[in-house]
C-alpha positions, 0 to 999 in steps of 0.5 A, a space after each residue: 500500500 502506498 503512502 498517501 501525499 500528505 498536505 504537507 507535501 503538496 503546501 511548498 507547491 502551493 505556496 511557490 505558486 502563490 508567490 509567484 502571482 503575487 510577484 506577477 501582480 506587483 511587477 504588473 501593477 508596477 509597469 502599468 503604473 510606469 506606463 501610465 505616467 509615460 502615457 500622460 507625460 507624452 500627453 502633457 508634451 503633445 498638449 503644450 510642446 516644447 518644441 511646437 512645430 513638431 509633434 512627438 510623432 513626427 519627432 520619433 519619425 525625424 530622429 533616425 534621419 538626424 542619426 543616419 550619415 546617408 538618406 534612408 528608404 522610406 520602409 527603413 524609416 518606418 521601421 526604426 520610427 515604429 510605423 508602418 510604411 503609409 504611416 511614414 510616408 503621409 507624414 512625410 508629405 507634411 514634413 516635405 512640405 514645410 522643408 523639414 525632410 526631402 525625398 531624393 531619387 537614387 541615381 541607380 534605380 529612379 523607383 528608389 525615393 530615400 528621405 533626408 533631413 533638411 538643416 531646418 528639420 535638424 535644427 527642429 529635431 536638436 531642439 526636441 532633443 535638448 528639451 527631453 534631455 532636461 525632462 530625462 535629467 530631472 527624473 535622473 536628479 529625482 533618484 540615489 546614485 543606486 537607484 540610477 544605477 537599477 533603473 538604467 540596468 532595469 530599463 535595458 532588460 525590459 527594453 530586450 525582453 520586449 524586443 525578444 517577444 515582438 522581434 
């Protein structure tokens, strides 16, 4: 006859199981709350711009031209903004014309239209650039050095375990 499990045996199970949607609870909550505040700040930023002239979209579209030494297809512009390619190119049309970016047609293949950045879109993009460097200063000042130092190793890891489930 075999022992029966008593509910000793099966308790540390529970209790492990236990912890653990408790920890998924709290690191939950904690993330939408990180999120949120985000959310609300990019809402607060779009509602009165430091930079008026360029939205927090248009930004995200311009700033990997102002980074990249050669123009770029509009498809590779799309991907490192985080929009689709129509997405890119309407608001692109905008951007051309108020002479922030320009569509060039390769020498090679007349069909390939890459985008670059105009001094004016640059200057545009600087501005943007400066005014989140303060606001990513005044968070940074808010925290202890060890708390910098957790948040930027947290934040890494985060960035790559979303990259890792969306690649």
């Amino acid at each position: 006859m075999q022992a029966q499990p008593t509910s000793d045996a099966v308790e540390p199970a529970a209790r492990t199981s236990a912890a653990a949607d408790a920890e998924l609870l709290v690191f939950a909550e904690a993330m939408d709350e990180f999120l949120r505040a985000a959310r609300r700040a990019r809402g607060q930023l779009n509602r009165t711009p430091v930079v008026p002239e360029l939205s927090a979209s248009q930004f995200h579209l311009l700033e990997p031209l102002l980074r990249s030494p050669e123009a770029l297809c509009v498809g590779a512009l799309a991907d490192a903004a985080g929009v689709t390619p129509p997405s890119a190119t309407r608001m692109l049309d905008g951007l051309q014309e108020r002479g922030l970016v320009a569509r060039v047609r390769t020498s090679d293949d007349r069909r390939i239209v890459r985008v670059q950045i105009t001094p004016e879109g640059a200057e545009l993009v600087a501005r943007k650039q400066g005014a989140m460097r303060a606001t990513r200063e005044a968070v940074f000042n808010q925290l202890t050095p060890g708390e910098r130092r957790t948040a930027a190793r947290v934040l890494h890891r985060l960035a790559a375990a979303i990259e890792d489930l969306h690649p």
